[in-house]
N, C-alpha and C positions, 0 to 999 in steps of 0.2 A: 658738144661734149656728150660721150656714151652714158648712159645710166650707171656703168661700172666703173666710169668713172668718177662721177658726183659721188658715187656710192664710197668710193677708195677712202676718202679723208675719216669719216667715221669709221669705217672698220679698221684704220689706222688707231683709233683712240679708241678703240675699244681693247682692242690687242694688246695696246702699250699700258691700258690701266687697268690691267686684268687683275693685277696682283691685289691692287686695291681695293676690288670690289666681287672679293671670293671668286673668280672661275671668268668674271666677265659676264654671266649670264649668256640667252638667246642671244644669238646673232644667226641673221637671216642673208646666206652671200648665194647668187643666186639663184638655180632650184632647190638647194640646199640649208638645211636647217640646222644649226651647229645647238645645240641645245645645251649645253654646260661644257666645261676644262674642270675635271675633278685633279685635286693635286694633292700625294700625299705623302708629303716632307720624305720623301727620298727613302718611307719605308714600306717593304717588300708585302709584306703581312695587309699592310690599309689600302697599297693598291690592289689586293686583291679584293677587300673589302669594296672598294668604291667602283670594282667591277660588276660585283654583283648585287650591288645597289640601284646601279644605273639599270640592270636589265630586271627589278622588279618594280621601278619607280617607271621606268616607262617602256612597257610590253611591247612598242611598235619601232624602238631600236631599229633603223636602217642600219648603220655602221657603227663602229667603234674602233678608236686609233690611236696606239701607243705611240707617246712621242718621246719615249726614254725609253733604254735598253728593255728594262724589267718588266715595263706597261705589258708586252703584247703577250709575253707569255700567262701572265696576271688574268689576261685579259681571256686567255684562250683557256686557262684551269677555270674560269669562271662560268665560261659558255661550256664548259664537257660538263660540269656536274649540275646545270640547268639543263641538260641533254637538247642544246641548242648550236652546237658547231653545225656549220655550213646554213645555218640559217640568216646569221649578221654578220656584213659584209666589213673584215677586219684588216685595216693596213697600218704597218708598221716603220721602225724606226732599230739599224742598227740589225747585226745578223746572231743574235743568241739563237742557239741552238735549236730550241724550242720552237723560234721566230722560225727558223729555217726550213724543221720540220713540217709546221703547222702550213708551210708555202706548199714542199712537196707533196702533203696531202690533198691542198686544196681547202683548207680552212683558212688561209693567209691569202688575201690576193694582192700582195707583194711590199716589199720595205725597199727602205732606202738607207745604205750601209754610208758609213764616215770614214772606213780603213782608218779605225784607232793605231793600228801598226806605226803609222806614218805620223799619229801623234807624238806619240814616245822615239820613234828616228830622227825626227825630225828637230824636236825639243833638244836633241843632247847634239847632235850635229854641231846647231847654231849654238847655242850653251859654249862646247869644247871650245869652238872657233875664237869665241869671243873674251872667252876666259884666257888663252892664247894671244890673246891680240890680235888675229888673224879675222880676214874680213868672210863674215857668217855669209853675204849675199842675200840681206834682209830686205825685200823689196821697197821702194820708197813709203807707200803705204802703209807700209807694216803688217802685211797680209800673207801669208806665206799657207797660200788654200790649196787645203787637200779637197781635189775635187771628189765628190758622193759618184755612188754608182746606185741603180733602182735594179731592181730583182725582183723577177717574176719565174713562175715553177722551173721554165725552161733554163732557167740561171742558175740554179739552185748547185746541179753535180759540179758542172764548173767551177763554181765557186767555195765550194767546200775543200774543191782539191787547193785552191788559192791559199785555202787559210789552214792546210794541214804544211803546205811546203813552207809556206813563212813561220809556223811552229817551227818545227823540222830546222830550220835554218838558223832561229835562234839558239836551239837548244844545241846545236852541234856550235855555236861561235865560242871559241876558247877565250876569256877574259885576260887580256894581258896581265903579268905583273905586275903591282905597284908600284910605281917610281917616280923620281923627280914631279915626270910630266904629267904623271895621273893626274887628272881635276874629279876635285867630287863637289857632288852636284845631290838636287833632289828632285825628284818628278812625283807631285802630290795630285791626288784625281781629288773628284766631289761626291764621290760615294763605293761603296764596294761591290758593286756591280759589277758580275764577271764579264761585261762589255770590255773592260779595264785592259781582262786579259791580253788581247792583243796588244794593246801599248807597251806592257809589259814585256813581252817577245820584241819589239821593235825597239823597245828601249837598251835589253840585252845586247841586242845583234850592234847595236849603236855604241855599246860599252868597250863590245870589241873591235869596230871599226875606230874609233878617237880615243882611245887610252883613256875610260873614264870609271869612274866609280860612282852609280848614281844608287841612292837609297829612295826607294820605292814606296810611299806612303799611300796610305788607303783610309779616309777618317771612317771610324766606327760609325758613328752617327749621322755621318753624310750632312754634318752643323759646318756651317761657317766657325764658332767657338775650335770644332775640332782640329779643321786648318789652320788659325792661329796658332793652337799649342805646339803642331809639329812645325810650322814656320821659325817658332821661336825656340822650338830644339833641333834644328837643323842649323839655326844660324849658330845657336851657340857650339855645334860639334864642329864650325868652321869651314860650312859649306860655300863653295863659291859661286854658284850659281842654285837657279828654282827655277822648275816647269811649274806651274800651278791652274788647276782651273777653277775658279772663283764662284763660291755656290752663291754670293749675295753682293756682285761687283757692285751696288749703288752704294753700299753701306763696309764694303771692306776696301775703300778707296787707300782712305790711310796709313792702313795696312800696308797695302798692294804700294804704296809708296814708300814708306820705312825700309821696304823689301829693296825696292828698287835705287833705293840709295847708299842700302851697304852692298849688295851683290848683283849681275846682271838679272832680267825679272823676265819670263816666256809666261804670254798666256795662252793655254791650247784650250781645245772645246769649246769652252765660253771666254767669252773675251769682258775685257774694261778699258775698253777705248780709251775713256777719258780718265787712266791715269800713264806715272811714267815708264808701263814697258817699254819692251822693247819690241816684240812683233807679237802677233797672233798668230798662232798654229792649228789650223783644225778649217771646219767645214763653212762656208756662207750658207748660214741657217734661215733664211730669208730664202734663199733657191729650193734650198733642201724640203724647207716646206713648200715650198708652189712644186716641188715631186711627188711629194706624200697628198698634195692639192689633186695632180693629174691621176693618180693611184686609184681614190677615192670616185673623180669623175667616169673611169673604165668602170670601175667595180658598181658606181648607183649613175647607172645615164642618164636614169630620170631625175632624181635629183631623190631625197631623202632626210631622216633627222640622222644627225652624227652627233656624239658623244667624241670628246678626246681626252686623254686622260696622262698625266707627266706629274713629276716630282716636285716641283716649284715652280712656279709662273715668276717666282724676284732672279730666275737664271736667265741671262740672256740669250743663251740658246733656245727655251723655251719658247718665250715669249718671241725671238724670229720664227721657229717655226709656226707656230701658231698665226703667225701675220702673215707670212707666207700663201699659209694654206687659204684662210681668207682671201687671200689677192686674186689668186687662183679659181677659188669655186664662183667669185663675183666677176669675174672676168676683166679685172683691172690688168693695163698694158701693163710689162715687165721693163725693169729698168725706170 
Protein backbone atom coordinates (compact mmCIF):
# COMPACT_ATOMS: atom_id res chain seq x y z
CA UNK A 1 0.00 0.00 0.00
CA UNK A 2 1.35 3.75 -1.15
CA UNK A 3 2.03 6.17 1.63
CA UNK A 4 -1.05 8.04 0.15
CA UNK A 5 -2.77 5.65 0.61
CA UNK A 6 -2.26 4.85 4.54
CA UNK A 7 -2.42 8.61 4.47
CA UNK A 8 -6.21 8.65 2.67
CA UNK A 9 -8.29 7.43 5.93
CA UNK A 10 -7.04 10.26 8.21
CA UNK A 11 -7.35 13.03 5.74
CA UNK A 12 -10.76 11.51 5.40
CA UNK A 13 -11.45 12.30 9.17
CA UNK A 14 -10.09 15.23 9.28
CA UNK A 15 -12.28 16.79 6.25
CA UNK A 16 -15.44 15.23 7.58
CA UNK A 17 -14.89 16.63 11.18
CA UNK A 18 -13.82 19.90 10.19
CA UNK A 19 -16.83 21.54 11.15
CA UNK A 20 -16.35 20.44 14.63
CA UNK A 21 -13.14 21.47 15.17
CA UNK A 22 -12.99 25.25 13.78
CA UNK A 23 -11.44 24.90 10.22
CA UNK A 24 -9.85 21.28 10.80
CA UNK A 25 -6.65 22.86 11.63
CA UNK A 26 -2.92 21.73 9.79
CA UNK A 27 -3.08 19.13 7.49
CA UNK A 28 -0.16 17.98 5.78
CA UNK A 29 -1.19 16.10 2.09
CA UNK A 30 1.78 15.84 0.37
CA UNK A 31 4.23 18.62 -0.51
CA UNK A 32 1.68 20.58 0.51
CA UNK A 33 0.60 22.28 3.67
CA UNK A 34 -3.04 23.22 4.07
CA UNK A 35 -2.76 25.39 7.09
CA UNK A 36 -6.41 26.33 8.21
CA UNK A 37 -10.39 26.36 6.14
CA UNK A 38 -11.34 29.96 7.45
CA UNK A 39 -15.28 30.04 7.24
CA UNK A 40 -17.47 32.78 7.45
CA UNK A 41 -21.19 32.06 7.80
CA UNK A 42 -21.82 32.88 4.25
CA UNK A 43 -20.98 36.66 5.12
CA UNK A 44 -19.32 38.89 2.33
CA UNK A 45 -17.86 41.57 4.77
CA UNK A 46 -15.88 38.43 7.31
CA UNK A 47 -14.69 36.71 4.21
CA UNK A 48 -12.90 39.50 3.41
CA UNK A 49 -11.79 39.82 6.86
CA UNK A 50 -10.46 36.42 7.09
CA UNK A 51 -8.61 37.19 4.01
CA UNK A 52 -6.62 39.46 5.33
CA UNK A 53 -6.07 37.89 8.37
CA UNK A 54 -4.62 34.86 6.86
CA UNK A 55 -2.02 37.03 4.73
CA UNK A 56 -0.87 38.95 8.15
CA UNK A 57 -0.91 35.81 10.40
CA UNK A 58 1.24 34.10 8.04
CA UNK A 59 3.60 36.28 5.70
CA UNK A 60 4.87 33.11 3.62
CA UNK A 61 1.31 32.35 2.20
CA UNK A 62 2.02 30.01 -0.98
CA UNK A 63 -1.75 29.99 -2.02
CA UNK A 64 -5.06 30.85 -1.13
CA UNK A 65 -8.39 29.12 -2.43
CA UNK A 66 -11.93 30.24 -2.63
CA UNK A 67 -14.22 27.42 -2.47
CA UNK A 68 -17.54 29.38 -2.66
CA UNK A 69 -18.57 31.90 -5.25
CA UNK A 70 -17.66 35.23 -3.06
CA UNK A 71 -14.24 33.62 -1.48
CA UNK A 72 -12.04 34.51 -4.54
CA UNK A 73 -12.94 37.80 -5.17
CA UNK A 74 -12.66 38.40 -1.17
CA UNK A 75 -9.66 37.00 -1.56
CA UNK A 76 -8.31 39.00 -4.58
CA UNK A 77 -9.72 42.74 -2.82
CA UNK A 78 -7.60 41.43 -0.14
CA UNK A 79 -4.23 40.86 -1.87
CA UNK A 80 -4.80 44.40 -4.06
CA UNK A 81 -4.78 46.50 -1.01
CA UNK A 82 -1.66 44.51 0.69
CA UNK A 83 -0.28 45.36 -2.76
CA UNK A 84 0.49 41.64 -3.05
CA UNK A 85 -1.50 40.19 -6.42
CA UNK A 86 0.62 37.95 -8.32
CA UNK A 87 2.61 37.16 -5.53
CA UNK A 88 0.02 34.25 -3.88
CA UNK A 89 -0.68 31.74 -5.99
CA UNK A 90 -4.84 31.85 -5.88
CA UNK A 91 -7.42 29.31 -7.32
CA UNK A 92 -10.92 29.27 -7.37
CA UNK A 93 -14.44 28.07 -7.38
CA UNK A 94 -17.39 29.10 -9.68
CA UNK A 95 -16.98 31.97 -12.57
CA UNK A 96 -17.95 35.67 -10.63
CA UNK A 97 -16.96 38.09 -12.57
CA UNK A 98 -14.14 39.17 -10.62
CA UNK A 99 -12.98 35.31 -10.52
CA UNK A 100 -13.01 35.67 -14.23
CA UNK A 101 -11.22 38.84 -14.39
CA UNK A 102 -8.57 38.13 -11.87
CA UNK A 103 -7.88 34.64 -14.52
CA UNK A 104 -7.53 36.98 -17.56
CA UNK A 105 -4.99 39.15 -15.70
CA UNK A 106 -3.10 36.41 -14.37
CA UNK A 107 -3.86 36.98 -10.69
CA UNK A 108 -6.20 33.80 -10.81
CA UNK A 109 -4.50 30.71 -12.00
CA UNK A 110 -7.79 29.09 -12.70
CA UNK A 111 -11.38 27.97 -11.13
CA UNK A 112 -13.61 25.39 -11.47
CA UNK A 113 -17.13 26.44 -12.70
CA UNK A 114 -20.66 24.25 -11.69
CA UNK A 115 -22.81 25.78 -14.72
CA UNK A 116 -25.38 27.00 -11.96
CA UNK A 117 -27.71 27.51 -15.35
CA UNK A 118 -28.12 23.90 -15.36
CA UNK A 119 -29.06 24.16 -11.61
CA UNK A 120 -32.15 26.05 -12.02
CA UNK A 121 -33.05 24.11 -15.71
CA UNK A 122 -32.71 21.30 -14.44
CA UNK A 123 -34.54 21.60 -10.89
CA UNK A 124 -37.92 22.83 -12.83
CA UNK A 125 -37.58 20.30 -15.64
CA UNK A 126 -37.78 17.34 -13.23
CA UNK A 127 -40.06 19.48 -10.75
CA UNK A 128 -42.74 20.23 -13.93
CA UNK A 129 -42.38 16.38 -14.89
CA UNK A 130 -43.30 15.05 -11.84
CA UNK A 131 -45.78 17.49 -10.54
CA UNK A 132 -47.40 16.24 -14.07
CA UNK A 133 -47.14 12.63 -13.46
CA UNK A 134 -44.92 12.38 -16.17
CA UNK A 135 -41.63 10.47 -15.65
CA UNK A 136 -38.72 13.38 -14.78
CA UNK A 137 -35.80 10.52 -15.98
CA UNK A 138 -34.37 10.61 -12.44
CA UNK A 139 -31.43 8.43 -12.75
CA UNK A 140 -31.49 5.31 -10.28
CA UNK A 141 -29.05 6.92 -7.93
CA UNK A 142 -30.55 10.03 -7.73
CA UNK A 143 -27.75 11.91 -9.20
CA UNK A 144 -28.70 13.94 -11.95
CA UNK A 145 -24.62 15.63 -12.34
CA UNK A 146 -23.98 18.65 -13.93
CA UNK A 147 -20.51 17.98 -14.81
CA UNK A 148 -17.68 21.05 -13.65
CA UNK A 149 -15.64 22.52 -16.33
CA UNK A 150 -11.86 23.98 -15.07
CA UNK A 151 -10.77 27.49 -16.61
CA UNK A 152 -7.72 28.57 -17.17
CA UNK A 153 -6.69 32.26 -18.92
CA UNK A 154 -6.99 30.68 -22.34
CA UNK A 155 -10.72 29.68 -21.32
CA UNK A 156 -11.75 32.76 -20.07
CA UNK A 157 -13.15 34.72 -23.81
CA UNK A 158 -14.78 31.58 -24.59
CA UNK A 159 -16.49 31.37 -21.83
CA UNK A 160 -17.79 34.52 -21.18
CA UNK A 161 -19.25 34.54 -24.57
CA UNK A 162 -21.15 31.12 -23.05
CA UNK A 163 -22.52 32.96 -20.18
CA UNK A 164 -23.62 36.17 -22.14
CA UNK A 165 -25.68 33.76 -24.75
CA UNK A 166 -27.38 31.75 -21.93
CA UNK A 167 -28.33 35.43 -20.39
CA UNK A 168 -29.38 36.49 -23.61
CA UNK A 169 -31.46 33.37 -24.04
CA UNK A 170 -33.29 33.59 -20.83
CA UNK A 171 -34.17 37.05 -21.14
CA UNK A 172 -35.61 36.77 -24.60
CA UNK A 173 -37.92 33.40 -23.21
CA UNK A 174 -41.45 34.67 -23.28
CA UNK A 175 -43.28 33.13 -19.95
CA UNK A 176 -46.36 31.43 -21.04
CA UNK A 177 -49.66 32.42 -19.55
CA UNK A 178 -51.13 31.13 -16.54
CA UNK A 179 -53.31 28.32 -16.80
CA UNK A 180 -54.82 25.09 -15.87
CA UNK A 181 -51.30 23.52 -16.42
CA UNK A 182 -49.01 26.02 -14.82
CA UNK A 183 -47.26 24.32 -11.67
CA UNK A 184 -45.72 26.62 -9.31
CA UNK A 185 -43.14 25.67 -7.69
CA UNK A 186 -39.94 27.39 -5.61
CA UNK A 187 -36.23 27.34 -6.34
CA UNK A 188 -34.63 28.54 -2.84
CA UNK A 189 -30.54 28.99 -3.05
CA UNK A 190 -28.22 29.12 0.46
CA UNK A 191 -27.18 32.57 0.15
CA UNK A 192 -27.39 35.73 -2.10
CA UNK A 193 -24.39 35.33 -3.96
CA UNK A 194 -24.71 36.63 -7.39
CA UNK A 195 -23.27 32.93 -8.29
CA UNK A 196 -27.15 32.43 -8.10
CA UNK A 197 -27.52 34.59 -10.95
CA UNK A 198 -27.22 32.02 -13.49
CA UNK A 199 -29.63 29.51 -11.98
CA UNK A 200 -31.84 32.18 -12.15
CA UNK A 201 -31.45 32.67 -16.13
CA UNK A 202 -31.86 28.77 -16.27
CA UNK A 203 -34.57 28.63 -14.10
CA UNK A 204 -36.46 31.47 -16.41
CA UNK A 205 -35.67 29.80 -19.63
CA UNK A 206 -37.12 26.53 -17.76
CA UNK A 207 -40.41 28.48 -16.87
CA UNK A 208 -40.87 28.93 -20.31
CA UNK A 209 -39.96 25.62 -21.74
CA UNK A 210 -42.62 23.52 -18.98
CA UNK A 211 -45.40 26.02 -18.25
CA UNK A 212 -44.13 26.86 -14.79
CA UNK A 213 -44.39 29.52 -12.27
CA UNK A 214 -41.45 29.24 -9.99
CA UNK A 215 -40.79 31.90 -7.12
CA UNK A 216 -37.27 32.58 -6.79
CA UNK A 217 -35.84 32.84 -3.15
CA UNK A 218 -32.65 34.09 -1.93
CA UNK A 219 -32.29 34.00 2.27
CA UNK A 220 -30.91 37.38 3.57
CA UNK A 221 -28.83 35.77 6.01
CA UNK A 222 -27.73 32.74 4.02
CA UNK A 223 -29.13 30.90 7.94
CA UNK A 224 -30.78 27.68 7.65
CA UNK A 225 -33.58 29.65 10.17
CA UNK A 226 -34.07 31.85 6.85
CA UNK A 227 -34.86 28.67 4.48
CA UNK A 228 -37.30 27.56 6.91
CA UNK A 229 -39.30 30.56 7.00
CA UNK A 230 -39.61 30.73 3.07
CA UNK A 231 -40.14 26.88 3.02
CA UNK A 232 -43.13 27.50 5.17
CA UNK A 233 -44.36 30.50 3.22
CA UNK A 234 -44.21 28.82 -0.02
CA UNK A 235 -45.83 25.87 1.20
CA UNK A 236 -48.55 27.85 2.61
CA UNK A 237 -49.01 29.99 -0.89
CA UNK A 238 -49.74 26.31 -2.22
CA UNK A 239 -46.63 25.45 -3.94
CA UNK A 240 -46.31 22.13 -5.46
CA UNK A 241 -43.00 21.50 -5.59
CA UNK A 242 -39.23 22.99 -3.95
CA UNK A 243 -35.63 23.17 -5.46
CA UNK A 244 -33.74 23.79 -2.21
CA UNK A 245 -30.16 23.78 -1.44
CA UNK A 246 -29.59 22.94 2.21
CA UNK A 247 -27.19 25.38 4.15
CA UNK A 248 -27.01 22.58 7.37
CA UNK A 249 -28.36 19.11 5.68
CA UNK A 250 -27.18 17.24 9.12
CA UNK A 251 -29.66 19.29 11.16
CA UNK A 252 -32.41 20.28 8.53
CA UNK A 253 -33.19 16.54 7.94
CA UNK A 254 -36.67 17.01 9.46
CA UNK A 255 -37.35 19.74 7.68
CA UNK A 256 -36.00 18.50 4.26
CA UNK A 257 -38.76 15.58 5.21
CA UNK A 258 -41.88 17.56 6.15
CA UNK A 259 -40.99 19.04 2.78
CA UNK A 260 -40.88 15.95 1.16
CA UNK A 261 -43.98 14.67 2.20
CA UNK A 262 -46.39 17.34 1.26
CA UNK A 263 -44.80 18.27 -2.12
CA UNK A 264 -42.21 16.63 -4.44
CA UNK A 265 -38.32 17.69 -2.64
CA UNK A 266 -35.10 18.59 -5.47
CA UNK A 267 -31.83 19.05 -3.69
CA UNK A 268 -29.35 21.06 -6.01
CA UNK A 269 -25.74 22.24 -5.00
CA UNK A 270 -25.55 20.61 -1.82
CA UNK A 271 -27.22 17.61 -1.27
CA UNK A 272 -28.90 15.42 1.86
CA UNK A 273 -28.46 12.15 0.82
CA UNK A 274 -29.93 10.71 3.62
CA UNK A 275 -33.34 12.15 3.64
CA UNK A 276 -36.58 11.73 1.39
CA UNK A 277 -35.79 13.61 -1.94
CA UNK A 278 -35.98 12.98 -4.72
CA UNK A 279 -32.78 13.48 -6.73
CA UNK A 280 -29.78 15.81 -6.49
CA UNK A 281 -29.11 18.41 -8.98
CA UNK A 282 -25.80 20.01 -9.13
CA UNK A 283 -22.02 19.14 -9.14
CA UNK A 284 -19.81 15.80 -7.56
CA UNK A 285 -18.05 17.94 -5.15
CA UNK A 286 -15.61 15.36 -4.14
CA UNK A 287 -14.19 15.55 -8.07
CA UNK A 288 -14.74 19.11 -8.15
CA UNK A 289 -12.24 19.29 -5.51
CA UNK A 290 -9.57 16.87 -6.76
CA UNK A 291 -9.86 19.91 -9.94
CA UNK A 292 -9.28 22.86 -7.60
CA UNK A 293 -6.51 19.74 -6.03
CA UNK A 294 -4.89 19.57 -9.71
CA UNK A 295 -5.23 23.72 -10.20
CA UNK A 296 -3.22 24.20 -7.09
CA UNK A 297 -0.43 21.38 -8.03
CA UNK A 298 0.21 23.41 -11.68
CA UNK A 299 0.20 26.61 -9.79
CA UNK A 300 2.92 25.38 -6.52
CA UNK A 301 4.81 22.25 -8.17
CA UNK A 302 6.91 22.27 -5.35
CA UNK A 303 4.48 22.02 -3.07
CA UNK A 304 3.66 24.98 -0.46
CA UNK A 305 1.30 26.26 2.53
CA UNK A 306 -2.26 26.88 1.27
CA UNK A 307 -4.96 28.50 3.06
CA UNK A 308 -8.67 27.74 1.89
CA UNK A 309 -11.28 29.61 2.75
CA UNK A 310 -15.63 28.91 2.19
CA UNK A 311 -18.81 29.85 4.03
CA UNK A 312 -19.53 26.83 6.22
CA UNK A 313 -17.64 23.62 6.67
CA UNK A 314 -21.69 22.04 8.12
CA UNK A 315 -22.38 22.41 3.75
CA UNK A 316 -21.88 19.47 2.23
CA UNK A 317 -20.40 20.87 -0.76
CA UNK A 318 -17.85 22.32 1.33
CA UNK A 319 -16.68 19.81 3.22
CA UNK A 320 -16.41 17.45 -0.50
CA UNK A 321 -14.56 19.83 -1.88
CA UNK A 322 -12.19 20.24 0.71
CA UNK A 323 -11.90 16.21 0.92
CA UNK A 324 -11.40 16.32 -2.66
CA UNK A 325 -8.59 18.55 -2.73
CA UNK A 326 -6.93 16.53 0.16
CA UNK A 327 -7.24 13.29 -1.96
CA UNK A 328 -5.54 15.06 -4.69
CA UNK A 329 -2.54 16.94 -3.12
CA UNK A 330 -1.78 13.44 -1.04
CA UNK A 331 -2.02 11.52 -3.97
CA UNK A 332 -4.69 9.06 -2.96
CA UNK A 333 -6.22 6.79 -6.01
CA UNK A 334 -9.52 8.27 -7.29
CA UNK A 335 -12.68 6.41 -7.02
Amino acid sequence: MSAAARLLPALLLLACSASACGGGGEVTAGRWILLDTRTDQADVARARQNAEDALIRHPGLDGMVGLWSYNTPAILGALRDAGRLGEIQVVAFDEEEETLQGIADGYVHGTVVQQPYEFGYQSVRILSAVVRGEDPGIPEDGIVDVPVRVLRKADVPAFRELLDSLRAEAGAAEPRPEGPETVHLAFITNNTSSFWSLARAGVRKAEADFDARVEFLMPPQGTADDQQRMVEAVLARGVQGIAISPNDPAHQKDLLNRIAARVPLICHDSDAPDTERLCFVGTNNVQAGREAGRLIQEALPEGGEIMLFVGRLDARNALERRQGILEQLAGAPEG
